[in-house]
N, C-alpha and C positions, 0 to 999 in steps of 0.2 A: 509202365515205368518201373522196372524190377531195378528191385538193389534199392541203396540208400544215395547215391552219386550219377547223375545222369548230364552228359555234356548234349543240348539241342540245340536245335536250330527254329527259332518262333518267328514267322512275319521278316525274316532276314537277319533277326540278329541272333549271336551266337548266346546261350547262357548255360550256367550251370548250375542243376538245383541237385539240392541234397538232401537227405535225412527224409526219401520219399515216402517211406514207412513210418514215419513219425503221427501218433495219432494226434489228432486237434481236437476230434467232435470225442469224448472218451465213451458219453452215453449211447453211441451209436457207431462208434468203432471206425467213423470216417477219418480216412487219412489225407497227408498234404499231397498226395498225389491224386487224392481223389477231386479235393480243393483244385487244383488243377487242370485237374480232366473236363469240371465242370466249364472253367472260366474259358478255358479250349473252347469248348459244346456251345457258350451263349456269346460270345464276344463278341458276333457281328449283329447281335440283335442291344445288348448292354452299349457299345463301344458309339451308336448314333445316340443314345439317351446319356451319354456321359460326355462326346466330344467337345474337347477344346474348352469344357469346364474346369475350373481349378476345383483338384480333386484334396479332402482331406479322410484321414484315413487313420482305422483302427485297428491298430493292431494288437496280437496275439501271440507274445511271445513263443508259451509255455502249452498253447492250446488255451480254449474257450472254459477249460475244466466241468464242473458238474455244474446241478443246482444246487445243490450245498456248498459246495466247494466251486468257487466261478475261480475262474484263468485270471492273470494279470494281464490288465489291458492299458496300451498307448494310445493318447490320439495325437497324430502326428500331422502335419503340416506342411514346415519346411522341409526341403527335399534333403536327406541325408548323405553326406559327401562321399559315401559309399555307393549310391545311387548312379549308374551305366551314363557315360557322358550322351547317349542315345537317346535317352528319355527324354521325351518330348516334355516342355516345363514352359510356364509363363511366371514373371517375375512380378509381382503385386505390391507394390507400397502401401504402406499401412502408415498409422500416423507415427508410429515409433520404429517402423524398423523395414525392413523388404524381405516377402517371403518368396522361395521363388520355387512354387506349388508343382505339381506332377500332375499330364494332363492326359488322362483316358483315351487316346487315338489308334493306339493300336493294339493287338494281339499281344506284343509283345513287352508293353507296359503291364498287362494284365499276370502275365507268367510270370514278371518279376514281383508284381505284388503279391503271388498267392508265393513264390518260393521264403518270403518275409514274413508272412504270416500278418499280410495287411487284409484282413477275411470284409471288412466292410469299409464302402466305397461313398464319399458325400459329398454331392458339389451344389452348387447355389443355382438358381435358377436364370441365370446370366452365361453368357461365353467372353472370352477376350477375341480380339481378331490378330492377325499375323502380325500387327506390331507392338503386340501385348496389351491394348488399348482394351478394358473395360467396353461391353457392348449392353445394350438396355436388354433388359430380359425377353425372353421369346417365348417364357410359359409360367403359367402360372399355378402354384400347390396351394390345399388345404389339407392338413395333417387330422386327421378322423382320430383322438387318441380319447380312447374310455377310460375314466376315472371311475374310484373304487366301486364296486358292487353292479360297474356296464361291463361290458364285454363287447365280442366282433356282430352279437344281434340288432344291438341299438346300434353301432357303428352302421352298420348295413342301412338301417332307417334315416338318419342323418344322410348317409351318401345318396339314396335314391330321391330327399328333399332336394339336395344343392343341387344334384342334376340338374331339376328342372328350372331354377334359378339359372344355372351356368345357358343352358340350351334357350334361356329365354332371351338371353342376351347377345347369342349369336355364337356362344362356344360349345366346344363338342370334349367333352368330359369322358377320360379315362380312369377308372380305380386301379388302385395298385394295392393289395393285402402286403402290409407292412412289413410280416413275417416275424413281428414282436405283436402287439396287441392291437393297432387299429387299421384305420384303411388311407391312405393318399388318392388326394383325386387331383388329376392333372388337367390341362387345357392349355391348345396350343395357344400364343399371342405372334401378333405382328410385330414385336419390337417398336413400336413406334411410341410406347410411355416408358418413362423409369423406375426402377424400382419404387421410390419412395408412392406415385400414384398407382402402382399395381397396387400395393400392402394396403394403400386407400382402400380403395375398391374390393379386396378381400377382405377388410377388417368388414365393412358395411354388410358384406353379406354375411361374416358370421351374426353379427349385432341381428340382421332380418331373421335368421332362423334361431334364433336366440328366442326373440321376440313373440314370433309364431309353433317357437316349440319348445316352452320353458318348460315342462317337463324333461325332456331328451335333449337338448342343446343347450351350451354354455358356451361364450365371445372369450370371457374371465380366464386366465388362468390359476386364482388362486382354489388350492386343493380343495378348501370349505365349502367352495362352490361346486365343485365336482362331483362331488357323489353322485352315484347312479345316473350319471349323463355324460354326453359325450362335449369334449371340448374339440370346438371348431377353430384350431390353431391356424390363425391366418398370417402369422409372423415369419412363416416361413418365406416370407416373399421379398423380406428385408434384404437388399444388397450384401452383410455382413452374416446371415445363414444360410444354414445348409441342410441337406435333407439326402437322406439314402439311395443313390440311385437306383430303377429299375432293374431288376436282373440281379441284385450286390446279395453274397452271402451274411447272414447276419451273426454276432457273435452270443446266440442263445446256446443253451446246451443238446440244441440237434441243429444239425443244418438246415436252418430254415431260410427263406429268399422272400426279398420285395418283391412280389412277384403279380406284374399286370394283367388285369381280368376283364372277362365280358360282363357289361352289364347284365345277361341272362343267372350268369354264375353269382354275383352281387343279389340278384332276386331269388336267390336258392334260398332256402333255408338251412342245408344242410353248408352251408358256407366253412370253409374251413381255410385257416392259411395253408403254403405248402411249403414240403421240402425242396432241400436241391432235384433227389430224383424223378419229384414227379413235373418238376421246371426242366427238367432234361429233356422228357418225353414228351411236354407242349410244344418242344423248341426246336426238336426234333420232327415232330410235327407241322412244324412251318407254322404254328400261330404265334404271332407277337401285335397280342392286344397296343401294345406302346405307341408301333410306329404309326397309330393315327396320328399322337401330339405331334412326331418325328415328321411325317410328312406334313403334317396342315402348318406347321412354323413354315416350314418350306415354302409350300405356298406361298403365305401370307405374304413372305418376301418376294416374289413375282412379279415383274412390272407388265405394266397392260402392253407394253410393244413383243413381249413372247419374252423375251433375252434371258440368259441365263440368272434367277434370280438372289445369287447370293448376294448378302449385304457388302459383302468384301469385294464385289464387283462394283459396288456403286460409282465410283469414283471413277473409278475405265467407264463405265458407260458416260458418266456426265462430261469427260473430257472428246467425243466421238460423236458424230453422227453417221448410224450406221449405212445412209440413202449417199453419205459422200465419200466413206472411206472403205476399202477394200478388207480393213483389219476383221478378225471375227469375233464375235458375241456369245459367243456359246463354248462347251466343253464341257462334255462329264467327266466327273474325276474317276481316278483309275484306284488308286490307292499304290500306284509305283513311285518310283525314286528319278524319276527322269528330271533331265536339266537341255538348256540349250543357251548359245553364245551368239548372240546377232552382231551385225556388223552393219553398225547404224549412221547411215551418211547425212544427218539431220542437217540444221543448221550450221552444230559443231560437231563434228566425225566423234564418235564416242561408240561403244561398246556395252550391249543390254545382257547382263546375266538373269536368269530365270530359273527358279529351281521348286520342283513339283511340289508343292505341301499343305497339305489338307483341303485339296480338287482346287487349288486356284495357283497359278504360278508367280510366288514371290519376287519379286525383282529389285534389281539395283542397278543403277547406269554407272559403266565406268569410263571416265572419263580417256583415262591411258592406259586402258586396257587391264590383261591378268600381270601382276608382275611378273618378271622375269629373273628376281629372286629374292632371297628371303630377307637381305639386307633395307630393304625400301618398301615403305606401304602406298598404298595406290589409296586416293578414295575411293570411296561406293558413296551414291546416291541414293538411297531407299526409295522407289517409285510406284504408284500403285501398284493393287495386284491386277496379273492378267488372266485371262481366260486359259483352259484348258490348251484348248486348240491353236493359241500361239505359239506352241510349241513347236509346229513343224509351218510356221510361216515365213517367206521370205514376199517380197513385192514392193511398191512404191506407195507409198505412203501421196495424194496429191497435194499440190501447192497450197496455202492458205490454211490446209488441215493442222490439227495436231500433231505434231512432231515429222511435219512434210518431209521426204525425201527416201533414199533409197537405201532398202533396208536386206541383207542377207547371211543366213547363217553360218556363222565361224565356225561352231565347234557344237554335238550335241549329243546324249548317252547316257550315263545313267549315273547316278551318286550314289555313295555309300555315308551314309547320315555319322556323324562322331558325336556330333552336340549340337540340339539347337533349344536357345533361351529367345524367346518371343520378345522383338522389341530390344534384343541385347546382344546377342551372343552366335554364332552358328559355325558350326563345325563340319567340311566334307570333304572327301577324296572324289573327286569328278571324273571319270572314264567314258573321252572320247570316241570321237570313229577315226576310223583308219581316215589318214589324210587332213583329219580337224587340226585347225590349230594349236591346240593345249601339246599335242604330241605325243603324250603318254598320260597315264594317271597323273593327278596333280592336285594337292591338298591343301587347302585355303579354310584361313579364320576370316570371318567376317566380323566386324566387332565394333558396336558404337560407341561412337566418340563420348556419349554425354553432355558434348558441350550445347548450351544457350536451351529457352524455354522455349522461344518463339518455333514456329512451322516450320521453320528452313534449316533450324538446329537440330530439330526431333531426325532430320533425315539424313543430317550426316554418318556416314560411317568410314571404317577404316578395312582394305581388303590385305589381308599379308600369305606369303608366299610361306608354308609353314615346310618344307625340306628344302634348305638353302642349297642342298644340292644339285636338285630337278632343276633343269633352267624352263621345264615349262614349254609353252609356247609364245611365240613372237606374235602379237598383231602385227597382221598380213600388208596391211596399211599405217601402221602405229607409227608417227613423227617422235621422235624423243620427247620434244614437249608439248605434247599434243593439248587443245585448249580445253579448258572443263567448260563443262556447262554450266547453266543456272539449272536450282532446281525445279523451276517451273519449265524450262523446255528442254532437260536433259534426257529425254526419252519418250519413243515413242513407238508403234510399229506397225505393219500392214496386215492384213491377213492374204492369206494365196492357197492354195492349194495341192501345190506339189509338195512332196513327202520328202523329210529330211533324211539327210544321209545314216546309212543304217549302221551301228555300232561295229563297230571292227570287230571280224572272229579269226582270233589270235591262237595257233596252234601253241595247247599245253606244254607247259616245259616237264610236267610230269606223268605219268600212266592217267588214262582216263578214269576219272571217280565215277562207281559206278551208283545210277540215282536210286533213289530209297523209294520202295513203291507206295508206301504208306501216306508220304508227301503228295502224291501226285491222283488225286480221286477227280474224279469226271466236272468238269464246269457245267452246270444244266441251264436250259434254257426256259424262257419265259412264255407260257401261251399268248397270241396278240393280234392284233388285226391291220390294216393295211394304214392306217390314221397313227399306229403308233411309230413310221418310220419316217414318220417326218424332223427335217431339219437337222441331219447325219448323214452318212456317206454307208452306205452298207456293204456286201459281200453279198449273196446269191447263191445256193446249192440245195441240190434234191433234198426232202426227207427222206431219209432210207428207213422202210421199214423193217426195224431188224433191232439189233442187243446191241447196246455200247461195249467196248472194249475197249483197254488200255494195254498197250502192249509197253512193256517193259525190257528192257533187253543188256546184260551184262557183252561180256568180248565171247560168251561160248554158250550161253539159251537165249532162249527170248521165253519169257510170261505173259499169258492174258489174264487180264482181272477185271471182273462186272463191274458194273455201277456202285454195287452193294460191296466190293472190296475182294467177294468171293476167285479164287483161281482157278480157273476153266478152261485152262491149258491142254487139260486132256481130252476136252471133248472138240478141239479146234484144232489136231495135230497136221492140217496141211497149211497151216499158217506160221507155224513157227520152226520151218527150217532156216536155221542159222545162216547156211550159205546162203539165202534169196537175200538177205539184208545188207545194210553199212555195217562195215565190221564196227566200228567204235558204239560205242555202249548209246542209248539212245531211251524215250519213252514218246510214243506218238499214241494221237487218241482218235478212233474209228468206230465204225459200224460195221457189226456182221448181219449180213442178210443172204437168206434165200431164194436163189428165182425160180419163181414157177415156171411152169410151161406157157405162158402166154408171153414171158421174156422179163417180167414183172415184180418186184421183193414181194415175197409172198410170206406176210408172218403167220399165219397158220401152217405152213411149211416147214418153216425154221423148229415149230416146237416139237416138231420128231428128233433134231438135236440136241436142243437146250440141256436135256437132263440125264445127256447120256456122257457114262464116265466110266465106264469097263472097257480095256482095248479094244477086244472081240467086237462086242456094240458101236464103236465107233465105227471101226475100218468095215463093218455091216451098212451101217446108214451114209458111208462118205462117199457109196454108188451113187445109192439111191437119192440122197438129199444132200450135193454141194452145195459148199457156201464159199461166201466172198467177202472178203474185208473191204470196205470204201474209206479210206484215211483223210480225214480232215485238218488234223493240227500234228503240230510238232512241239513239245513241252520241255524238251530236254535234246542236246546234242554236242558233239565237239565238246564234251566234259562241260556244258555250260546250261542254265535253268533258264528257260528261254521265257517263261511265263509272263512276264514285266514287259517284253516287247510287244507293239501292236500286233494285230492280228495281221496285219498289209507284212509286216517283216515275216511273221512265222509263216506265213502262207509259201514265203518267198524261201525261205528257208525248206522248209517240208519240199518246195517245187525240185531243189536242187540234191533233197536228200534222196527223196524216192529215185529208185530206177525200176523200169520192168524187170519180172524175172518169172521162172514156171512158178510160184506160188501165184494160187487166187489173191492179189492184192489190185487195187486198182487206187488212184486219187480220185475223190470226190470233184468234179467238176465247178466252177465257180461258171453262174450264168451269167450273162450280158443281157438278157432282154429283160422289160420293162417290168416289175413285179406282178402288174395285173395280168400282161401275158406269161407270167410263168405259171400262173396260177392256172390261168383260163387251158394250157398246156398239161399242167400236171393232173386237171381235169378230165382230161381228154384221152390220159395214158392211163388212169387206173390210179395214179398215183395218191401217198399219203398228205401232201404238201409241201412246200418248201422252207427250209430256214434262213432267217437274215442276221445278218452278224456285222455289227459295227469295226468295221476298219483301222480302229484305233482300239479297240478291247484289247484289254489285258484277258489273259486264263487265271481264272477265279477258282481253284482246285474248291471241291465240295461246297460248291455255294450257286445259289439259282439266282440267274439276274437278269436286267432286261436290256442290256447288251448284244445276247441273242435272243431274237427272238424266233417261235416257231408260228407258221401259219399254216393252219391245219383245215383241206377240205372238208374232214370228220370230224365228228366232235368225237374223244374218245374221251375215258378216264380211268384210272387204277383204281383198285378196290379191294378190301381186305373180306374174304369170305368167313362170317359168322354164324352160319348154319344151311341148314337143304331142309328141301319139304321132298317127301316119297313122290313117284311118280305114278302115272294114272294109265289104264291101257293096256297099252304094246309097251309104258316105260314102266309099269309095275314094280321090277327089280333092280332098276335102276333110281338114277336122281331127275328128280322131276324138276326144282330150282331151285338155285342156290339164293341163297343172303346176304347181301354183300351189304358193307359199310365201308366209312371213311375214317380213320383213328381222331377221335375226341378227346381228351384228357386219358384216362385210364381206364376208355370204353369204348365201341366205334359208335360212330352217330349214321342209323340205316338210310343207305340211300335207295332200297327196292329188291325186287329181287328179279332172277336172268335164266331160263330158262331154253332159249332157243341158240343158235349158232355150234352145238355138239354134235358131233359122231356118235350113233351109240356103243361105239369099244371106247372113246371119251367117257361118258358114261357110265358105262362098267366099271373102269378103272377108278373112277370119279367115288365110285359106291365107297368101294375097300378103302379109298383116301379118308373118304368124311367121316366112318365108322371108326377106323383108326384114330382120327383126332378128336372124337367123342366127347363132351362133358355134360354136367348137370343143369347149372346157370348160363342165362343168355348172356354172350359177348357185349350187347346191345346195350347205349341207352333206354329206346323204349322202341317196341316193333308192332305196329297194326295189329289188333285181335286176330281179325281174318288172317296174316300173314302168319302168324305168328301159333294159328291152332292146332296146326299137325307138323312143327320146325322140331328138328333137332338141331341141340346147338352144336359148336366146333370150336376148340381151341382156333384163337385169332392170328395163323400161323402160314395162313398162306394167298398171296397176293397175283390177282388175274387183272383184265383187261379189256374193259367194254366198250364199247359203239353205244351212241344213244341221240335222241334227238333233241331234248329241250330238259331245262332240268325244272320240275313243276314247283309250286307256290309254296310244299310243307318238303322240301328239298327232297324230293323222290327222284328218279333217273326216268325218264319217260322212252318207252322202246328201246331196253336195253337190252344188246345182242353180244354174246360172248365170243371175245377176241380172241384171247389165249390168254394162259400163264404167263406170269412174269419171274420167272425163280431169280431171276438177275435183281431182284427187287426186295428189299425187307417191308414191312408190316411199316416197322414206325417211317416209311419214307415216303410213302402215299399220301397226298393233299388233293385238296378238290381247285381240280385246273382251272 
């Protein structure tokens, strides 16, 4: 982010931050760009521990300043009328007045907070739900803070007491080091008490460790009582406080973070809080101690018939039973903007609007439909929310059910978010498909009425047609004065399985934009097993065993770029002749692989290419070692970011883009037979396994999910090499085996070491590598005597790929045989699969 003025693009929406260079941290020379780059780097590990809480926030005008000199700080609250009509906000009454707070959901709340200099982030241990409605808490904080002459030691001792309190009682307890002086310990809840009996319950236990460790603990908050012990602040549970969310930069004089820990790290002694950078590199990493609380809330809300467990579902499920009606129960959310328009022949013919937001579909039943202009408002009925998966339902509803009758969709596509106030307010431009009713784009205020206290008042609202000049579209069926319903039976709908109509693509009225490859990093998949593709609809295709690539393509090159961002264009030059493609600008994401002679991807093949990038050396090895691109997705096309569409649309999309041509390219094949015979098949051929891919996934640039997943005959894993032992023999002057770990904080953590699966010109070459990256200190947390008595260590710099078969009790790799390099691959991006 060079310069002081940067116009972007975060999560969809467009912003402009400035004064990038501006320092904040002065004692450590971080800038608001850096601020920035951080909230980039953690946002989808921060963004589940802060969603749909009312966030309050402190800001930093001038920067945080020194320790002697501290920055002038805001805490701010209400949302400032300056504030993007997109920021997602819930409205809160309060006894004197209504705030109407900013609420943590996406990426792109977060960029606007750091371009304001709001550095720290705090919401209370509650969420509101879609109609701004207050929800009972789902987790529960004890604020670990040391008074004068304690510090983060006794902290630590305190935290490892409440543990076993928390664990005795059926919760499972995370620390957070505060990143000012003490420690947070969190614990998911069921929601099923309120505030006021949470605070109960955590007062008693500070009072018990009080009790049994009046030296070290203090209930009290007064200061005289502090000294030298820690205060077990249990107030933080009250309805009307707040507390630092995980992940949140904090406003000391270096960047330091709340930042969530293992209990192993908690029983260090060498405990220390951390900064932003070394929160970068956990996070990086792939660990977020958090989402234990993240997930076990989840849980907790799970009803025992399977169904999808959000609290905001409840109310659909109670109105349904799912042995009578066809409608569905499930739906993961995507994090897109999707909407759809049913045409609902209930009792009284009315019209279901639905619009995607925060993984549950908000609805409103309109009675007469969208208007058809801006002069007349139409009602909206506010009606539960629905499932994911209603969104591409049409079918019949049967007789005597909820909201019986025949139901099918008008119009469905995607929205562009202007405003939305929880419970008040919502602002969208709606983009049909070709042939849907609306007709064109079409921009609608939803807006509640306020009138009455009672249930049937809360759900009034009002729908207006906000460009009186778009006439919009006609309901297909719409009487002029078509009848409203009540709101007890004004909506209802079925679930079916055929796929809604796919969004119109509308040839540009300007030159094609060409996409930014920076936007568009690899969506990765989930290791898993055959149990975890229950109850979704999947996709089917090879694993290739081979290197990701993204190809990138203006009107006159086309780019490949790794996994890792790297561009490997020149060692792939029979893929990117321009004439084999669609002239207009495009990014598709694929696998290169090599086949052996048995007909086979053979990656031990491939890495006679990988790492070659002199002319000469290529057009040398592109006799001997062809390769092939197999294309799976489509990310971008016809000037349009296709990413937000199901996988079932891009598939369809990609089917009609690809054409053969003399470039190695081919489409990845989508299977039809049953998973277990795919398997029992890719068995049989040599093969690596296959992957499954849900149907309705969105592409999730730079982020690992279980959308897809992989099923793997082998167990494999990456590993970062931390030194070699000499070789014995015939291997004398070569490498005898390598040290491989998996990155731990600011260390690897060893998982064995690999030995067998080289060539000896591997080998050899292998020598002059390890000698070159030579150092003194081990990479390693801690590595076996034995292992450890004739190693040289290695800068942690370079990243291979083992085969193995069970991983043992003190996390060793058991028969680990060497795959190949991964150069497509950096160090911090290796996790244990």
């Amino acid at each position: 982010m060079a310069g002081t003025r940067e116009r972007v693009r975060v999560a969809g929406r467009e912003l402009t931050l400035t004064n990038l260079d501006k320092i904040i941290y002065p004692e450590t020379g971080t800038t608001k760009a850096d601020v920035l780059a951080y909230y980039a780097a953690v946002a989808h590990v921060l963004i589940p521990a802060a969603a749909n809480r009312p966030a309050t926030r402190k800001r930093w005008v001038n920067g945080v300043g020194t320790a002697g000199k501290p920055g002038e700080v805001f805490f701010q609250k209400d949302l400032e009328d300056s504030a993007p009509g997109w920021l997602p906000r819930a409205a809160i009454t309060h006894k004197d007045r209504t705030i109407h707070y900013p609420l943590v959901n996406d990426a792109a709340t977060l960029a606007w907070f750091g371009q304001i200099n709001s550095l720290e982030i705090h919401v209370p241990q509650w969420r509101v739900d879609a109609h701004g409605n207050q929800l009972n808490p789902d987790r529960l904080v004890l604020d670990l803070d040391p008074g004068e002459g304690a510090g983060l030691p006794e902290c630590r001792e305190v935290a490892l007491l409440a543990r076993s309190i928390l664990e005795d009682v059926g919760l499972e307890p995370v620390p957070v080091t505060s990143g000012s002086k003490g420690i947070h310990l969190y614990a998911a809840l069921d929601g099923s008490q309120t505030s006021e009996q949470i605070s109960a319950f955590a007062r008693e236990l500070a009072r018990a460790l009080e009790a049994d460790h009046p030296d070290l603990a203090v209930s009290d908050m007064k200061k005289t009582l502090r000294r030298g012990k820690v205060l077990v602040d249990w107030s933080q549970n009250n309805a009307a406080k707040t507390t630092v969310v995980p992940y949140s930069l904090r406003g000391r004089p270096t960047p330091m973070v709340a930042a969530p820990r293992t209990w192993r790290e908690i029983g260090s002694p060498r405990l220390k809080h951390l900064d932003y950078r070394e929160v970068l590199r956990r996070v990086r990493d792939g660990k977020d101690p958090f989402a234990v609380v993240v997930n076990g809330a989840a849980r907790a809300e799970e009803p025992e018939d399977g169904h999808d467990g959000d609290p905001r579902l409840g109310a659909y499920r109670s109105m349904r039973d799912p042995k009578a009606t066809p409608e569905p129960f499930a739906g993961i959310p995507t994090g897109g903007n999707a909407f759809v328009i049913q045409e609902h022949h209930a009792s009284r013919l009315h019209w279901d609007l639905r619009l995607e937001h925060e993984g549950v579909m908000v609805s409103w039943a309109l009675p007469k439909g969208v208007p058809q202009s801006g002069g007349k408002n139409h009602l909206a009925v506010q009606t539960e929310d629905h499932p994911m998966d209603y969104l591409t339902f049409h079918g019949t509803i049967p007789k005597g059910q909820y909201g019986a009758g025949e139901m099918t969709i008008w119009d469905t596509g995607t929205y562009e978010l202007h405003k939305w106030i929880n419970g008040k307010e919502v602002i969208v431009t709606l983009t049909g498909s070709e042939g849907g009713g609306l007709g064109g784009p079409t921009k609608l205020a939803l807006i509640h009425t306020g009138r009455g206290r009672d249930k049937d008042g809360e759900k009034q609202w009002l729908i207006h047609l906000m460009d009186p000049e778009h006439a919009g579209g006609r309901p297909r069926h719409a009487p002029t004065g078509a009848a409203e319903p009540s709101p007890e039976r004004g909506e209802a709908g079925a679930g079916g399985t055929a796929p809604a109509p796919e969004p119109a693509r509308t040839a540009p009225t300007a030159p094609d934009p060409s996409p930014d490859p920076a936007e568009y990093r690899p969506m990765m998949a989930t290791a898993g097993t055959e149990p975890d593709l229950r109850g979704s609809t999947w996709q089917f295709e090879l694993k290739w065993d081979g290197v990701r690539a993204i190809l990138v393509a203006d009107r006159e090159k086309i780019r490949i770029l790794s996994r890792n961002g790297n561009d490997v264009t020149k060692t792939y030059p029979e893929l990117t002749d321009r004439a084999c493609w669609p002239e207009q600008p495009f990014v598709a994401d694929g696998e290169i692989i090599a086949v052996g002679p048995g007909g086979r991807p053979d990656f031990g093949l491939l890495q006679g290419r990988m790492k070659l990038t002199r002319a000469a050396d290529v057009a040398k090895a592109r006799t001997a070692i062809p390769v092939q691109l197999m294309l799976f997705d489509l990310l971008f096309d016809d000037g349009k970011d296709l990413r937000r569409q199901p996988l079932s649309t891009r598939r369809r999309r990609l089917e009609e883009f690809f054409r053969p041509s003399a470039c190695p390219v081919d489409l990845s094949m989508v299977l039809e037979e049953p998973v277990g015979l795919l398997l029992d098949s890719a068995r049989e051929l040599g093969l690596e396994g296959i992957m499954a891919k849900r149907t309705d996934s969105r592409y999730v640039s730079g982020q690992r999910t279980r959308t897809w997943i992989k099923l793997k005959l082998e167990q494999t894993q990456e590993v970062v090499v931390g030194g070699w032992r000499p070789g014995k023999g015939g291997r004398e002057e070569t490498v005898g085996s390598l040290l491989v770990g998996i990155p731990d904080g600011d260390k690897l953590q060893y998982v064995g070491r690999v030995g067998s699966g080289f060539s000896m010109r591997e080998l050899t070459e292998l020598r002059q590598t390890v000698e070159r990256l030579g150092r003194k200190a081990s990479p390693f947390h801690d590595v076996p005597r034995l292992d450890a008595a004739d190693a040289h260590w290695v800068a942690p710099e370079l990243v291979g790929e083992v085969t193995y078969s069970e991983w043992t009790g003190p996390g060793r790799l058991r028969h680990p045989r060497w795959r190949g390099w991964r150069v497509d691959k950096d160090p911090a991006e290796v996790v244990r699969e």
